[in-house]
C-alpha positions in Angstrom: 139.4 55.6 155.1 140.7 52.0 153.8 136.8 50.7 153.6 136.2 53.6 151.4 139.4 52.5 149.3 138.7 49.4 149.2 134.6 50.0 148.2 136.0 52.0 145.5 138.4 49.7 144.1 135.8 47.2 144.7 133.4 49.4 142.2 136.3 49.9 139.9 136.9 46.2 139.5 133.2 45.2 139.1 133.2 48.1 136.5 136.0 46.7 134.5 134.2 42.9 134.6 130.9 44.4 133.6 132.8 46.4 131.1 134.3 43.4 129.7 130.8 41.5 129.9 129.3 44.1 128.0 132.7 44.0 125.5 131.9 40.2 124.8 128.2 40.5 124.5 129.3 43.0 121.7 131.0 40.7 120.1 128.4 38.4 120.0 125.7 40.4 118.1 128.4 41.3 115.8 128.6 37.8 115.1 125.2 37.4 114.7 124.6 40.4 112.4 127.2 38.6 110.3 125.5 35.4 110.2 122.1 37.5 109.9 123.7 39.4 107.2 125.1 37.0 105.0 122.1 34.8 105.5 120.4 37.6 104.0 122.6 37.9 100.9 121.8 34.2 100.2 118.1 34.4 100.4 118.1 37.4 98.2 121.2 35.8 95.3 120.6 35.0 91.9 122.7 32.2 92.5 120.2 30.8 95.2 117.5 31.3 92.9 119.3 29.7 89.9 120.2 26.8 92.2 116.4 25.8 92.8 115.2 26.7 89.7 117.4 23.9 88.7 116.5 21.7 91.2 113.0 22.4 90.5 113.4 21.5 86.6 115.1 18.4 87.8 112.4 17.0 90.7 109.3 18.2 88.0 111.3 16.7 84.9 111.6 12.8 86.3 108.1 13.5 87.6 106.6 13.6 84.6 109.6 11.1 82.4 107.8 8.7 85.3 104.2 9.6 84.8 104.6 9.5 80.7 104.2 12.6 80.0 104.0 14.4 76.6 107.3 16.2 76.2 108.8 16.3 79.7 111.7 18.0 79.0 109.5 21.4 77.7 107.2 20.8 80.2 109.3 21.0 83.4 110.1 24.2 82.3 107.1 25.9 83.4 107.2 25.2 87.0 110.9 26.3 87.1 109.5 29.6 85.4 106.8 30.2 87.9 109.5 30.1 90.4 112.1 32.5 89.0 108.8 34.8 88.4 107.3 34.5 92.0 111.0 35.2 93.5 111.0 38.3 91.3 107.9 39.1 92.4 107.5 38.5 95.9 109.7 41.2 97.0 107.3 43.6 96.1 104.8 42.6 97.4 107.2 42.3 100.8 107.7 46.1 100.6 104.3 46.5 100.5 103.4 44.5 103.6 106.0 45.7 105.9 105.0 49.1 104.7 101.5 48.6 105.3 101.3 46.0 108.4 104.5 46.0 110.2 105.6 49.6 111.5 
């Protein structure tokens, strides 16, 4: 009679640690979505995009200021452009390809 007590108990206690195993590993992909998540929101930001569009104008424009260059300044531009445009772009052509290739 106590063995079977005592096995149950037993089962209740390993219940409660795998319960609060399981609790933790919760907590832990909830962390992860959030990282995942807000990761996401950068990637996808018009502030992101803005941010290396600039930096983009910036590295192309003292390319060509060092290379002489006619007219640098309107120049650079276009390579920031192309950017913004692919970025716009791209996401359709990601709808596309998980539609058609990743199921």
């Amino acid at each position: 009679m106590r063995e079977k007590i005592w096995e149950k108990l037993y089962c209740y206690c390993w219940a409660i640690m795998k319960n609060d195993e399981i609790l933790k590993e919760i907590e832990i992909i909830k962390a992860r979505n959030k990282r995942v998540e807000a990761d996401k929101a950068w990637e996808t930001s018009w502030t992101r995009k803005i941010i290396v569009c600039l930096f983009t104008y910036i590295v192309v424009l003292i390319f060509f200021l060092l290379a002489k260059l006619p007219d640098p300044f309107i120049n650079a531009i276009i390579p920031a452009l192309a950017f913004i445009l692919s970025s716009l772009s791209i996401f359709k052509v990601k709808k596309i390809w998980i539609k058609k290739f990743y199921k």
